[in-house]
C-alpha positions as CSV (number, residue, x, y, z in Angstrom):
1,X,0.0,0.0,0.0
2,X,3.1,2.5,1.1
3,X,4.6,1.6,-2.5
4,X,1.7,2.2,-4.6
5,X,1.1,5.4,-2.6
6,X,4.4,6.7,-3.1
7,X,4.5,5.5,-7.1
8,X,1.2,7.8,-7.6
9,X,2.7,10.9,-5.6
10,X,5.9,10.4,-8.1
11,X,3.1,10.5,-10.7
12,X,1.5,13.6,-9.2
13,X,5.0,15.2,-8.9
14,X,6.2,14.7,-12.7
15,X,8.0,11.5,-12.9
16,X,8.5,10.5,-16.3
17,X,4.9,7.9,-16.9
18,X,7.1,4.9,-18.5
19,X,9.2,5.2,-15.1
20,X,6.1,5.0,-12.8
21,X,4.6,1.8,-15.4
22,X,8.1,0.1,-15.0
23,X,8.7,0.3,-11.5
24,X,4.9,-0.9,-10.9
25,X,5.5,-4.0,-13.0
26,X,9.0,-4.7,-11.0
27,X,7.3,-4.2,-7.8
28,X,4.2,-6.9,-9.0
29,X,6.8,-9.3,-10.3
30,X,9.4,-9.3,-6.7
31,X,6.2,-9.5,-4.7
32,X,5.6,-12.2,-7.0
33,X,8.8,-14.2,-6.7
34,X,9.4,-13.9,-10.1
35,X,13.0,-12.7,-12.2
36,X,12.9,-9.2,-12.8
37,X,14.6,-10.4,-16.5
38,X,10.6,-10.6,-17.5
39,X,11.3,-6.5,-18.5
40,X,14.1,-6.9,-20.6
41,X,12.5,-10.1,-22.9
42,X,9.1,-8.1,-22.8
43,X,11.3,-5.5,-24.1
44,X,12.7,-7.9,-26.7
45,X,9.2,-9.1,-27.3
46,X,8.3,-5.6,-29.0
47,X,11.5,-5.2,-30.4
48,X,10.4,-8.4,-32.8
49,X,6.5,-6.9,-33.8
50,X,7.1,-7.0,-37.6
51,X,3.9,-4.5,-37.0
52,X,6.5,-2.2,-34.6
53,X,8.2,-0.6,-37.8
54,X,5.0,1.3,-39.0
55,X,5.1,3.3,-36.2
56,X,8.7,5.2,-36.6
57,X,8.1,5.2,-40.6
58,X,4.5,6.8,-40.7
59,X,5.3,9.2,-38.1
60,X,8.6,10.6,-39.2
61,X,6.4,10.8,-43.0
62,X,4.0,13.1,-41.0
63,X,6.5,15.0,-39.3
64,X,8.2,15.7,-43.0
65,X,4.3,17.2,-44.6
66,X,3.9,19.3,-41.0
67,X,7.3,21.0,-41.7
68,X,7.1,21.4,-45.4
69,X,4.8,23.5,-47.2
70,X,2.3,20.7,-47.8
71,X,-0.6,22.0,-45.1
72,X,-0.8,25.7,-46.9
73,X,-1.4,23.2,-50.2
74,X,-3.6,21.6,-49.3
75,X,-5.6,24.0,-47.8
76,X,-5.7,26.0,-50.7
77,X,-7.1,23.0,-52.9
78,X,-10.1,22.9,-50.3
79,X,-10.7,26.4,-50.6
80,X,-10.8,26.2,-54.4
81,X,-12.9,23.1,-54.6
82,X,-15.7,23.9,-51.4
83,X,-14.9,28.3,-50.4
84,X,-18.0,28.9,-53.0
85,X,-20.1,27.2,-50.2
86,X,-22.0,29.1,-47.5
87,X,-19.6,28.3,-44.2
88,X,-17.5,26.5,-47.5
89,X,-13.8,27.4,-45.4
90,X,-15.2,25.3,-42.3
91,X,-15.6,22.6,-43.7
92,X,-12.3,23.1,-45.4
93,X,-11.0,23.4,-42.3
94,X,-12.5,20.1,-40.9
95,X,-11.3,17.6,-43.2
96,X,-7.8,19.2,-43.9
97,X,-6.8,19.3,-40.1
98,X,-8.8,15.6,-40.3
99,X,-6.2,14.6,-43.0
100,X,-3.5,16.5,-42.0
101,X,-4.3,14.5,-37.9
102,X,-4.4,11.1,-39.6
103,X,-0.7,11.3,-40.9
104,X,0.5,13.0,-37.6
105,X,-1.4,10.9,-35.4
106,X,-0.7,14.2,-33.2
107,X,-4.3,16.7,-32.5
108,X,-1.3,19.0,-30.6
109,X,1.0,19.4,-33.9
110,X,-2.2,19.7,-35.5
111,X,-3.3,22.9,-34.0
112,X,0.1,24.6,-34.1
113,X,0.7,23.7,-37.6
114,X,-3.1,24.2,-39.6
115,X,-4.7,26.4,-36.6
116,X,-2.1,29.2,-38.1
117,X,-3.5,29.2,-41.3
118,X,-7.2,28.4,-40.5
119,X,-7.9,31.0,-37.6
120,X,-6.5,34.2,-39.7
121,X,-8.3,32.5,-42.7
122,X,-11.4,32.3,-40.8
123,X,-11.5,36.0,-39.2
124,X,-11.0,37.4,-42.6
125,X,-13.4,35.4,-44.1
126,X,-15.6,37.2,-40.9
127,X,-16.4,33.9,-39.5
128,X,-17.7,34.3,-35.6
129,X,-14.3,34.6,-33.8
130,X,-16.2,31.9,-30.9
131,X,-16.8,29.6,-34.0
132,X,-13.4,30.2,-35.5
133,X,-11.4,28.8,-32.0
134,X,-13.5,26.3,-31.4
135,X,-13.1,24.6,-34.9
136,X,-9.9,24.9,-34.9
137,X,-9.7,23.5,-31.6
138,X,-11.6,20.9,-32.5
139,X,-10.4,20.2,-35.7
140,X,-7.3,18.8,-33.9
141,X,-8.6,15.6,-32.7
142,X,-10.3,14.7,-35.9
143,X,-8.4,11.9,-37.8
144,X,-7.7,9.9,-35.4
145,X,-9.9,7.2,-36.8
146,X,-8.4,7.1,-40.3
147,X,-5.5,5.1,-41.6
148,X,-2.7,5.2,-41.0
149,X,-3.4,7.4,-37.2
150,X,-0.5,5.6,-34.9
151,X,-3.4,5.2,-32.5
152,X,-5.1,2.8,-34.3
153,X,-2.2,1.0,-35.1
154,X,-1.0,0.8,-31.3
155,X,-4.3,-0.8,-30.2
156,X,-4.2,-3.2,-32.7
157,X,-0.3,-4.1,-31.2
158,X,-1.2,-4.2,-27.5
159,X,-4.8,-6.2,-28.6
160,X,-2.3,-8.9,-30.9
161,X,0.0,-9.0,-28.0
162,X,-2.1,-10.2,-25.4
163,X,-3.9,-12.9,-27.7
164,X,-6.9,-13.0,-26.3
165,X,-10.9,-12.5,-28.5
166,X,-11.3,-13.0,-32.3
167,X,-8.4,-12.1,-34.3
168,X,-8.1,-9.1,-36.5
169,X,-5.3,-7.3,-38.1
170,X,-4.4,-3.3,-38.4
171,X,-6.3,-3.5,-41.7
172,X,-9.6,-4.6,-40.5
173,X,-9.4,-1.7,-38.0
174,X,-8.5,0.9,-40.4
175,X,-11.5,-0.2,-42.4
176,X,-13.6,-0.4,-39.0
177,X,-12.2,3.6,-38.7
178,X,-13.3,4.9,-41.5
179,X,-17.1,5.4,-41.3
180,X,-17.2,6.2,-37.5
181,X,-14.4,8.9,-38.5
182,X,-16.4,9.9,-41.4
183,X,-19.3,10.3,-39.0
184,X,-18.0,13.0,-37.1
185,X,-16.4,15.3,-39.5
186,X,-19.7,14.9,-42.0
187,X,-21.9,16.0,-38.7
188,X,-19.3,18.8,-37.7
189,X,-19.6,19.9,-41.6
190,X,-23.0,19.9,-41.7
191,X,-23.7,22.2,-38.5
192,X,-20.7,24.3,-40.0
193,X,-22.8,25.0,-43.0
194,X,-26.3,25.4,-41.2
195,X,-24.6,27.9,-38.7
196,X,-22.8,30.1,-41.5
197,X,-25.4,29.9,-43.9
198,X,-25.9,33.5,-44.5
199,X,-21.8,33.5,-44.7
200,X,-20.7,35.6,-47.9
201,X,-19.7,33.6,-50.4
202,X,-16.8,33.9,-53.0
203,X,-17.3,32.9,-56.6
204,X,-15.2,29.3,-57.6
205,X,-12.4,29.7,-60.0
206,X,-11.5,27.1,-62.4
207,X,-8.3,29.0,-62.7
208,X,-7.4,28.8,-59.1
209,X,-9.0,25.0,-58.9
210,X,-6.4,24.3,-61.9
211,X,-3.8,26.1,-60.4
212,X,-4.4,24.5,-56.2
213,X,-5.0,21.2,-58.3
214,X,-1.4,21.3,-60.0
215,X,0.0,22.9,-57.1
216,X,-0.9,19.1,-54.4
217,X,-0.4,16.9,-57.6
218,X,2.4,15.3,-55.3
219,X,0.5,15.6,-52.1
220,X,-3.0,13.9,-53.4
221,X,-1.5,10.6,-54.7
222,X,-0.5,9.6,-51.2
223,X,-3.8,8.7,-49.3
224,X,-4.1,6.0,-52.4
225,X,-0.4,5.1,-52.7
226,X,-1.0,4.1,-48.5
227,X,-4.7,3.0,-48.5
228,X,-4.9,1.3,-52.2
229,X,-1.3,-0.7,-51.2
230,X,-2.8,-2.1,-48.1
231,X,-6.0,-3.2,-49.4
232,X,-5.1,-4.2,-52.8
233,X,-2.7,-6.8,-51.2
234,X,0.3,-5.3,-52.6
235,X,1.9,-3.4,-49.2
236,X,1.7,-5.3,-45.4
237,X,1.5,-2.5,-42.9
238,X,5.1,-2.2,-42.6
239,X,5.4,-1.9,-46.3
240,X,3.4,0.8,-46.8
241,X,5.0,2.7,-44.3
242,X,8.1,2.6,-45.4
243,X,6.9,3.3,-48.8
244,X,5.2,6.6,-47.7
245,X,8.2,7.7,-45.5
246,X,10.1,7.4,-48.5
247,X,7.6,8.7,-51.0
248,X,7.2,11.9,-48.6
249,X,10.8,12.3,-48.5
250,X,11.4,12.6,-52.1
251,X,8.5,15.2,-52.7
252,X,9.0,17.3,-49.6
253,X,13.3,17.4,-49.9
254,X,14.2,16.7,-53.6
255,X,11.2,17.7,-55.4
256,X,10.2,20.8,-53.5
257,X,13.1,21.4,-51.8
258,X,11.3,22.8,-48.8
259,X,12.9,20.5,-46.4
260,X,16.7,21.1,-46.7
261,X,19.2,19.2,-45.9
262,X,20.6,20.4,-42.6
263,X,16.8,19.9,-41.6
264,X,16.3,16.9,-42.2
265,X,18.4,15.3,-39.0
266,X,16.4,18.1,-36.6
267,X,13.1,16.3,-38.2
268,X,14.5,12.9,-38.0
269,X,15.5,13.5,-34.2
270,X,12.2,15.3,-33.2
271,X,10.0,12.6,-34.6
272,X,11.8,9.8,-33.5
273,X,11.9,11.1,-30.2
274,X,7.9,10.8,-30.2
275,X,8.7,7.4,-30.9
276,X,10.7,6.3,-28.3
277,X,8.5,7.4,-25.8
278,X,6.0,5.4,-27.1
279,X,8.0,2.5,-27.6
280,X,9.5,2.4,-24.5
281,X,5.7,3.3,-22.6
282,X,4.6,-0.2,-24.7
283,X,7.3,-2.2,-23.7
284,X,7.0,-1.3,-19.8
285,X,3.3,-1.5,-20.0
286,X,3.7,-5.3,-22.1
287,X,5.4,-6.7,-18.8
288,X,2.8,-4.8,-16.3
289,X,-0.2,-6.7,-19.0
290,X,1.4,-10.1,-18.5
291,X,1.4,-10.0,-14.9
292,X,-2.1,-8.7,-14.5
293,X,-3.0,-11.5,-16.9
294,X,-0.9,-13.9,-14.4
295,X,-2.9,-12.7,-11.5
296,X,-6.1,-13.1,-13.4
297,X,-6.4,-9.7,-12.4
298,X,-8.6,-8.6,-15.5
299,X,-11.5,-11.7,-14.6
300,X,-11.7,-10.7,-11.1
301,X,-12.4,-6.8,-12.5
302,X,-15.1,-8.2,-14.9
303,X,-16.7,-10.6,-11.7
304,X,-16.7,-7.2,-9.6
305,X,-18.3,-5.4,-12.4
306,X,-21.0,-7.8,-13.2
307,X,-22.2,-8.1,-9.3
308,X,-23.2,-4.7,-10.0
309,X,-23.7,-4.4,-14.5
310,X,-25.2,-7.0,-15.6
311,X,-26.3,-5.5,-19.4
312,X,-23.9,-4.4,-21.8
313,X,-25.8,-1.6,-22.5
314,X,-25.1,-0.3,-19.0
315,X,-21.4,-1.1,-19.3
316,X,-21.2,0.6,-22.8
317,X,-22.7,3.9,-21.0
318,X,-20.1,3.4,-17.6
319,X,-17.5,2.7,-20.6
320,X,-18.3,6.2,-22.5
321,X,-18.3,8.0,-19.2
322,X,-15.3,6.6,-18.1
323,X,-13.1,7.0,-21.7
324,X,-14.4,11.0,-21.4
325,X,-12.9,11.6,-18.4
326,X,-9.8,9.6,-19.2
327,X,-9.4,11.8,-22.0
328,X,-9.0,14.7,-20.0
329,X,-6.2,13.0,-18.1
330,X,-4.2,11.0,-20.3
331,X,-2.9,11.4,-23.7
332,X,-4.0,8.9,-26.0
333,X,-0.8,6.7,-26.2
334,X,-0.6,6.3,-22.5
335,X,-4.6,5.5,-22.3
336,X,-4.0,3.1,-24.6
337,X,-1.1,1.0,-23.0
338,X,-2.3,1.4,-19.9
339,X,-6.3,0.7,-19.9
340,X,-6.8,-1.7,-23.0
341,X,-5.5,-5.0,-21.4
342,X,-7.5,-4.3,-18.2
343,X,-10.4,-2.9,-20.5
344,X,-10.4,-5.7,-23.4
345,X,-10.7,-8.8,-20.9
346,X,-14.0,-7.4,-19.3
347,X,-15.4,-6.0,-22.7
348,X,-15.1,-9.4,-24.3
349,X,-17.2,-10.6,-21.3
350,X,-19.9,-8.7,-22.1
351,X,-19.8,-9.8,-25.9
352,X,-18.3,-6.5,-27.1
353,X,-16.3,-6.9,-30.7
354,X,-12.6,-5.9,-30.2
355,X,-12.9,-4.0,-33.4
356,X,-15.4,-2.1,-32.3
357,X,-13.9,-1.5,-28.6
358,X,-10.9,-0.3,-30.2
359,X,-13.4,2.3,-32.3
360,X,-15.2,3.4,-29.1
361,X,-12.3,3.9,-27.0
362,X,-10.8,6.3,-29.5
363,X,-13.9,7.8,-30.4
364,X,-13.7,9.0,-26.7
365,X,-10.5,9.7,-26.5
366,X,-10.5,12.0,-29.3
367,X,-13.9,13.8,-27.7
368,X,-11.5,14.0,-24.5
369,X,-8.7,16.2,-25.9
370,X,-11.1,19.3,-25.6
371,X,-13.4,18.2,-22.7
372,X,-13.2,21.0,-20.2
373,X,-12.1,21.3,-17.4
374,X,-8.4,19.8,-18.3
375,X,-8.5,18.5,-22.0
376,X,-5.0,18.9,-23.6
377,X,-6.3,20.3,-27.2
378,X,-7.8,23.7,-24.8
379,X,-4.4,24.4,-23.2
380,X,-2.6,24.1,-26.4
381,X,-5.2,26.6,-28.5
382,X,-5.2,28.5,-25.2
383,X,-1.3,28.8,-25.3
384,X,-1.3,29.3,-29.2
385,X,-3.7,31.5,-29.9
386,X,-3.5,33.7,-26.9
387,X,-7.0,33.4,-25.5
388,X,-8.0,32.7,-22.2
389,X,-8.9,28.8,-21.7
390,X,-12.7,30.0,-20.3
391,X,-13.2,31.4,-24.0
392,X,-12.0,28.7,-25.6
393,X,-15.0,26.3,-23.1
394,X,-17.5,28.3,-24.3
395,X,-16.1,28.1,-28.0
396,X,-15.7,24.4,-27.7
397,X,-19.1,23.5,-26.3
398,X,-21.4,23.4,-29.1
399,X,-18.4,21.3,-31.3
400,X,-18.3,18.6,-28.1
401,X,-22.1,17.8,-27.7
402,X,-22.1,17.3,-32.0
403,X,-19.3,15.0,-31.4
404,X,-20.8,13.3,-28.3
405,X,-23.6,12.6,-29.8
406,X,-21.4,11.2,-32.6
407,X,-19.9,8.7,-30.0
408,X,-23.1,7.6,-28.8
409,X,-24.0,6.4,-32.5
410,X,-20.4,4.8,-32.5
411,X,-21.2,3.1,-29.7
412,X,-24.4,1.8,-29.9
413,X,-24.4,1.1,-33.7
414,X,-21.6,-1.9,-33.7
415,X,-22.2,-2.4,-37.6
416,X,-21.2,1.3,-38.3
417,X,-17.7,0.0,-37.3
418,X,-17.9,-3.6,-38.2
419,X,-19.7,-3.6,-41.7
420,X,-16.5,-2.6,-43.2
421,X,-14.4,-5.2,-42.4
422,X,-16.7,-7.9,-43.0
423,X,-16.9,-6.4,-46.5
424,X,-13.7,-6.0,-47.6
């Protein structure tokens, strides 16, 4: 009891989250008589995860479009193809910082890197300035169910690694991703539209569509090139990642040339940096899952919870509940390393797909980056646009009920995630 007190005042007082997770597994496995060598071949165990290389390759290709000119592309395509439209820029805004999300797998980098040309876009445009922050505050989570978002290849790591429920591979979740993610940006576009609808229009240009067009012809290709490769059979995971990695690199350093050469190390370092953390964060929490496992730890949770939940439709609305508040806490890497392998047991008791758990837990966790009072997405807009985090609350409010009521569909339609993947 005096341990586990002390580990969460560490917690409380900074200490690094994978330091905390370690010394909690090395404290489970001496009480438990066994070798403390189970860290370093858990360690070796996701240092084998022909899956593992995705991770490094598509984040250091998202890293490359957030620090070439790429975003400022791209949005200029969407205003060309959609500004004619009453409230046209918002929804712009909503699927580039969607796309732009998927790639980073970051909502922070997100809103530093397409909030500075959305929010000035916006107030010229005369969009509310309320409106204005709490798109682009919002905009920052969105993506995170689309291939290839980190999180969703992370879940389907930790899910693989513990081997328990019916098997499924990253490709069945991007699939399950992508009408749940398509969900809440169309329902975030269409109140955009209704709410600007008397929004003064400008007239669409062929010439500027040409010219936007010509101007992303090397940015466009890349959602097929990633997508199409997986699903055509041609690219595993791992393939395609390294494929786009390289892909990016040539278009953002040799045939742009906005990524120079002496940047390139700075952008290597930063990314893989990102990286690391998570890695080592997996590997700690792997050993800490295999214990709890051990232990039985996860059946006793689901007996506890059934003495008092007996329908899953209870559980799923204790679940939502729970993931919302989580969101506020945790970033979504450490959420996910940490909860899923108590989470998954006691879901699969209650008959819940794992596809679909995955879907739900990071439809929440996405909702949770700007749920007041301590989502992470508000302090960063707060910090980066220079408004105080009470305006930003009020901003935010009507954006989080669209999307809650977007989760609660996710939730409680399971073929809205699942009829994908049993297509395709």
């Amino acid at each position: 009891m005096i341990e586990a007190l002390l580990l969460i005042a560490l917690a409380l007082l900074g200490a690094p989250l994978f330091a905390i997770i370690a010394a909690a597994a090395m404290l489970a496995f001496y009480r438990a008589d066994i070798d403390l060598a189970i860290m370093g071949i858990e360690f070796f165990r996701v240092a084998e995860m022909p899956m593992l290389l995705a991770i490094p390759l598509f984040t250091f290709a998202g890293y490359l479009l957030s620090e070439s000119g790429a975003p400022t592309r791209l949005v200029r395509l969407s205003n060309a193809i959609l500004g004619w439209m009453p409230g046209g820029l918002a929804v712009v805004a909503l699927f580039a910082c969607a796309f732009f999300t998927a790639f980073t797998g970051a909502s922070g980098v997100t809103i530093i890197a397409m909030g500075a040309l959305f929010l000035p876009a916006l107030m010229q445009a005369r969009y509310r300035e309320n409106f204005s922050l709490g798109l682009v505050t919002t905009s920052g989570s969105l993506g995170i169910l689309f291939a290839p978002s980190l999180p969703l290849i992370l879940y389907a790591v930790i899910v693989q690694q513990m081997g328990i429920g019916d098997p499924f591979t990253v490709d069945d979740l991007f699939l399950a991703g992508a009408l749940p993610g398509l969900l809440m940006v169309v329902m975030l576009a269409a109140w955009s539209l209704w709410t600007n609808r008397r929004q003064d229009l400008q007239a669409f240009s062929w010439r500027e569509t040409r010219g936007a067009l010509w101007a992303t012809r090397w940015e466009l290709p890349l959602p097929l090139i990633v997508l199409g490769g997986i699903y055509s059979g041609y690219f595993a995971i791992s393939e395609a990642a390294a494929v786009t990695a390289l892909y990016v690199l040539i278009v953002e350093v040799i045939i742009h040339r906005e990524i120079t050469l002496r940047r390139l190390p700075i952008i290597m370092r930063d990314s893989m940096v990102l990286v690391g953390g998570i890695i080592v964060i997996l590997g700690v929490s792997l050993a800490s899952t295999n214990y709890m496992i051990d232990a039985d730890i996860p059946a006793r949770l689901f007996e506890t919870i059934q003495d008092y939940v007996s329908s899953p439709l209870t559980f799923l609305i204790l679940l939502n509940l729970f993931l919302l508040l989580l969101g506020t806490m945790l970033d979504i890497f450490s959420a996910l390393v940490l909860v899923i392998p108590l989470l998954l047991p006691v879901a699969l008791g209650y008959g819940i797909d794992p596809v679909h758990l995955g879907i739900i837990f990071l439809a929440n966790m996405q909702l949770g980056y700007f749920t007041p009072p301590v989502g992470l997405n508000l302090f960063i807009a707060s910090y980066r646009f220079g408004k105080p985090i009470l305006t930003l609350y009020r901003a935010t409010l009507p954006f989080f009920f669209i999307l809650l009521a977007a989760v609660l569909i996710i939730t409680y339609w399971p073929a809205l995630s699942l009829w994908l993947p049993g297509r395709l």
